[in-house]
C-alpha positions as CSV (number, residue, x, y, z in Angstrom):
1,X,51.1,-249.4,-37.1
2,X,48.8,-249.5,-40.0
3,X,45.9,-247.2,-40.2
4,X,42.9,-247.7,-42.6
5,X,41.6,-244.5,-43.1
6,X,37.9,-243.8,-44.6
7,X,38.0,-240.5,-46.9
8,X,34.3,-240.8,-47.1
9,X,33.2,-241.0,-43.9
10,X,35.6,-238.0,-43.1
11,X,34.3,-236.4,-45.9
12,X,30.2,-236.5,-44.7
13,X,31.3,-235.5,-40.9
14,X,33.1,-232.1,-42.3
15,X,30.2,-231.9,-44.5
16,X,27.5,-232.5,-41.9
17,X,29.4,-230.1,-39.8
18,X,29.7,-227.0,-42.3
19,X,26.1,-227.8,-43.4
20,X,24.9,-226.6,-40.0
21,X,27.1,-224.4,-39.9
22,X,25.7,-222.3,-43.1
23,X,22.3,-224.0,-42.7
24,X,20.9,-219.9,-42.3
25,X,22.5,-219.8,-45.6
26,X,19.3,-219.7,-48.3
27,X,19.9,-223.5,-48.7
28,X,23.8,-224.4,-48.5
29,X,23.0,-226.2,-45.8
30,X,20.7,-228.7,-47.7
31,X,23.1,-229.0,-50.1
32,X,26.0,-230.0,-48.1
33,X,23.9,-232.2,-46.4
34,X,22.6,-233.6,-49.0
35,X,26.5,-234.6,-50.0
36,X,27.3,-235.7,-46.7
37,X,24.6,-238.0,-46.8
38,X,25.3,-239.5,-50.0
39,X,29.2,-239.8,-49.0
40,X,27.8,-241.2,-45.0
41,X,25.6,-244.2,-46.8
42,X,28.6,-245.1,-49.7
43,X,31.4,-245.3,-47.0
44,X,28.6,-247.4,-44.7
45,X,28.2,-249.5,-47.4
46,X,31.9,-250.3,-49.1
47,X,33.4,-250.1,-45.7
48,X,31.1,-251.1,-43.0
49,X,29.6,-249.5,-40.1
50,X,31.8,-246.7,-38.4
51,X,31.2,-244.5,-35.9
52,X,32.6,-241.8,-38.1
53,X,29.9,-242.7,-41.1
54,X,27.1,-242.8,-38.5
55,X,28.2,-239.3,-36.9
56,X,28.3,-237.9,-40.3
57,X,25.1,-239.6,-41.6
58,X,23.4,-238.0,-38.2
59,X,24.9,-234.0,-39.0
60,X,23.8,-234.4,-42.8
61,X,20.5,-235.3,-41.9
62,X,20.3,-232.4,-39.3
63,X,22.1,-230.1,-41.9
64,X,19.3,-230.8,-44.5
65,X,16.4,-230.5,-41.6
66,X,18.0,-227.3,-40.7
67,X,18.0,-225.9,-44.0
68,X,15.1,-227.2,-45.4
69,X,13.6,-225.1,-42.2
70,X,15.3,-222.0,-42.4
71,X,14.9,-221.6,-46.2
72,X,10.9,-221.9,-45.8
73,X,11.4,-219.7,-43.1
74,X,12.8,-217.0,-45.2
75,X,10.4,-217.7,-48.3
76,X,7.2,-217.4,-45.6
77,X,9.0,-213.8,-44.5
78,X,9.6,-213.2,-48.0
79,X,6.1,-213.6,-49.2
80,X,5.0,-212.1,-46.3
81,X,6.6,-209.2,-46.6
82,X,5.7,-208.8,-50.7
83,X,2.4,-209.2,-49.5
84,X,2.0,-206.4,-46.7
85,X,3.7,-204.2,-49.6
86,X,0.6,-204.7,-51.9
């Protein structure tokens, strides 16, 4: 039994997957989603649609959503905060 086996759309589910895991993460999040995105649209494109690419493509985009929300979030609180202080 042969199995073709797509490292890159493996590659941007883990990553979509650990991005929203650490999106609270001042931004790790948008940077692994970023990847996973990047590695979701190249195995889409060299090795057609997947149901693994898609899944991944869907987490990186709600990894990068997620911590694009959470890292204004904390820079709102932040200033906030620097603010009140004054």
């Amino acid at each position: 039994m042969n199995q073709n086996s797509n490292g890159a759309a493996v590659a941007s589910l883990v990553l979509g997957i650990v991005g929203l895991c650490t999106g609270w993460l001042y931004g790790l999040g948008c940077i692994l989603g970023i990847i996973g995105l990047v590695m979701a649209s190249n195995a889409k494109k060299n090795n057609g649609p997947s149901g693994m690419a898609t899944a991944g493509l869907v987490l990186s985009i709600l990894a990068v959503v997620f911590g694009a929300v959470t890292l204004a979030c904390t820079v709102c609180v932040g200033g906030a905060a620097c603010a009140s202080a004054l």
